[in-house]
C-alpha positions as CSV (number, residue, x, y, z in Angstrom):
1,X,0.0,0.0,0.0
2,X,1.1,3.5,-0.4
3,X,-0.1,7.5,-0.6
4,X,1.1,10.0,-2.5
5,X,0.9,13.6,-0.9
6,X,0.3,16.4,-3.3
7,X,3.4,19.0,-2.9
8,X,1.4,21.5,-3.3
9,X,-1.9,21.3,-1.5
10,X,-0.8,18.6,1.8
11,X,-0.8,20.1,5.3
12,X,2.8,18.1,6.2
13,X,1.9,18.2,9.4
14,X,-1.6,16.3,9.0
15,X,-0.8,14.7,6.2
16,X,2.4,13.0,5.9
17,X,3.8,10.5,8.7
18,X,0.5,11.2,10.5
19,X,-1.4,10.1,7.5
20,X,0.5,6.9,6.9
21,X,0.1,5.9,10.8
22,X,-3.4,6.2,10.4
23,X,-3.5,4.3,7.0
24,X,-1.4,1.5,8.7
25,X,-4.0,1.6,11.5
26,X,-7.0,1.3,8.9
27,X,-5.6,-1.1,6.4
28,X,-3.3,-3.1,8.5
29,X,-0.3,-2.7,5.5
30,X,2.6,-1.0,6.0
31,X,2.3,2.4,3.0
32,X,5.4,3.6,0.9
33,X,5.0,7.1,-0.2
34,X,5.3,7.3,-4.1
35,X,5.5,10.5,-6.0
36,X,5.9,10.9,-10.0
37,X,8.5,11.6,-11.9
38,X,9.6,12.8,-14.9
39,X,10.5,9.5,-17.0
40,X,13.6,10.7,-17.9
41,X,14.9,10.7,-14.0
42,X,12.7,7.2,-13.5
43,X,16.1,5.4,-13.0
44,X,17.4,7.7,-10.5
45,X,14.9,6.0,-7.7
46,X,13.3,2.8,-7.1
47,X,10.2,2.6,-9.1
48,X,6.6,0.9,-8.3
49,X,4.4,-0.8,-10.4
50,X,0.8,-0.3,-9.3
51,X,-0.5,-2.4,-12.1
52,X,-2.0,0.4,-14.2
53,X,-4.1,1.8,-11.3
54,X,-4.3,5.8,-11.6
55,X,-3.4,7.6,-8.4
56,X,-4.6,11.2,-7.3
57,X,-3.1,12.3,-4.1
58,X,-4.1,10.5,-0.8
59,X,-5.3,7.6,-2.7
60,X,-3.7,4.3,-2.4
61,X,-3.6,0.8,-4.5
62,X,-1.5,-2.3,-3.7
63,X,2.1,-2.0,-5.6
64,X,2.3,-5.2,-7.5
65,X,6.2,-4.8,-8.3
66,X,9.2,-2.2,-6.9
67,X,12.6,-2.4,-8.9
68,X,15.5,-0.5,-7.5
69,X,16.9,1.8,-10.2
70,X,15.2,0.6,-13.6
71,X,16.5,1.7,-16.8
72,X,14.1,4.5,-17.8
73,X,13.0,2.8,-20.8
74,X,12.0,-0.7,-19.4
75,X,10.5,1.0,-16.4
76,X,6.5,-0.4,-15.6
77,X,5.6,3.4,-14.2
78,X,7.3,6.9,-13.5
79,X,6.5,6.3,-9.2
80,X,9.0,6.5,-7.4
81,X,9.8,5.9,-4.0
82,X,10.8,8.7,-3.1
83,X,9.8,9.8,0.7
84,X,8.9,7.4,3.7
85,X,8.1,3.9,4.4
86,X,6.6,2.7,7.8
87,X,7.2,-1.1,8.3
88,X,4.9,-2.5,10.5
């Protein structure tokens, strides 16, 4: 599971750490924060495959795959992992 805060728009202090402790809470999965990125930079992070579903901020989906690093042109999305994870 993961959320992706809107840069723009999220109240960090509400909706970032606090957010995910509360998702873990509801869902009983530990979230990864994902954000996009532009393709060309997709192999500077590790990228997530969400198996097509669309994400708008604060939304989550199951990541089906996460690759470390893919080449940009054989990556499965432009989400990256790019913030927090809470194991739990």
């Amino acid at each position: 599971m993961y959320y992706i805060p809107d840069a723009y728009t999220a109240d960090q202090k509400t909706e970032n750490l606090a957010a995910m402790i509360k998702r873990i809470n509801e869902t009983k999965a530990s979230p990864v924060m994902l954000e996009p990125v532009a393709q060309d930079d997709v192999s500077k992070y590790g990228g997530a495959d969400t198996n097509g579903v669309q994400l708008t901020a604060g939304n989550s989906a199951a990541i089906k795959t996460k690759v470390e690093k893919p080449e940009a042109d054989k990556a499965s999305s432009n989400l990256a992992v790019v913030r927090h994870y809470v194991l739990s």
